[in-house]
N, C-alpha and C positions, 0 to 999 in steps of 0.2 A: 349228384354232387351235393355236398354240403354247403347251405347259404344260409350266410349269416346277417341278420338286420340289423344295419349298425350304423355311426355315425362316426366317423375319424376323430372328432374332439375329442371323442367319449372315452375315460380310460378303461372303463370295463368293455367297451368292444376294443379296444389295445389287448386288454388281458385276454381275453378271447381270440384273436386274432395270432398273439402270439405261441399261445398253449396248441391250436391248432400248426401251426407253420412248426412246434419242437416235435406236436406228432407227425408232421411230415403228412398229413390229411390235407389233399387239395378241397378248397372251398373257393366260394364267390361269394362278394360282395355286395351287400343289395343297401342301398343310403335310406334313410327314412329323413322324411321332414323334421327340423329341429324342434320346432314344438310339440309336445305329447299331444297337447289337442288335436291337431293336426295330423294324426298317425293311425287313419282309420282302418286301411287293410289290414296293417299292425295288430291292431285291435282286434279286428273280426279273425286275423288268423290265431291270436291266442286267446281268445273266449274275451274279450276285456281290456287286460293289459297291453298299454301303448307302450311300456318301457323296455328300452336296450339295454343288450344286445337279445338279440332272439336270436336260436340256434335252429335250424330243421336238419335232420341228418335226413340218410339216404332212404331211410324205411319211413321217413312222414314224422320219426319221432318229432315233438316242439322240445326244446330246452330254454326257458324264461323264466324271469324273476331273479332270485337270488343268483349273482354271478358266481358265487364261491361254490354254488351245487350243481351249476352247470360244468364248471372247469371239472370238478371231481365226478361228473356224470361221463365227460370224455375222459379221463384217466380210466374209469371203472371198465367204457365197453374198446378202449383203444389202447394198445400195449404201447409202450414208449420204445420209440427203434433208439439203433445205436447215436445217431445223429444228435439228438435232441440236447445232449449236456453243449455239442458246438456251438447250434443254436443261444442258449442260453448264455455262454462266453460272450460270442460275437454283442449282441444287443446288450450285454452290461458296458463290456470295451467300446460301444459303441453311445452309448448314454456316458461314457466318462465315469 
């Protein structure tokens, strides 16, 4: 299963959270401590970087760092189902 290293505050694990849930991709959520210092598994699972969100898909791939090439790393290997424009609806109607 796809898990995601994240923190609820954070809007780039939102972005992530939600581009997952339009491709209809079940994942898990794994919380990291809020401070970066603080985020040493974090760390040792991406060579270094403590920063969220961290992606690991199902083959081991990491996806971190920039969030704008992780979202386009899941577009590229995951095809968008028919579902994903409702998705998108619901959570603007629902952000007001």
């Amino acid at each position: 299963m796809i898990e995601v290293h994240q923190a609820e505050w954070c809007p780039y694990s939102s972005d992530v959270r939600e581009r997952l849930n339009e491709l209809d991709l079940p994942f898990v959520c794994r919380p990291v401590p809020a401070r970066p210092q603080d985020r040493h598994a974090l760390a040792e699972l991406t060579g270094g970087d403590p920063s969220i969100p961290v992606v690991v898909l199902e083959d081991g791939t990491i996806l971190s760092g920039d969030t704008s090439r992780t979202l386009a790393e899941l577009d590229r290997r995951f095809p968008e189902p028919p579902g994903a424009e409702a998705h998108r609806q619901a959570l603007a109607a629902h952000r007001g």
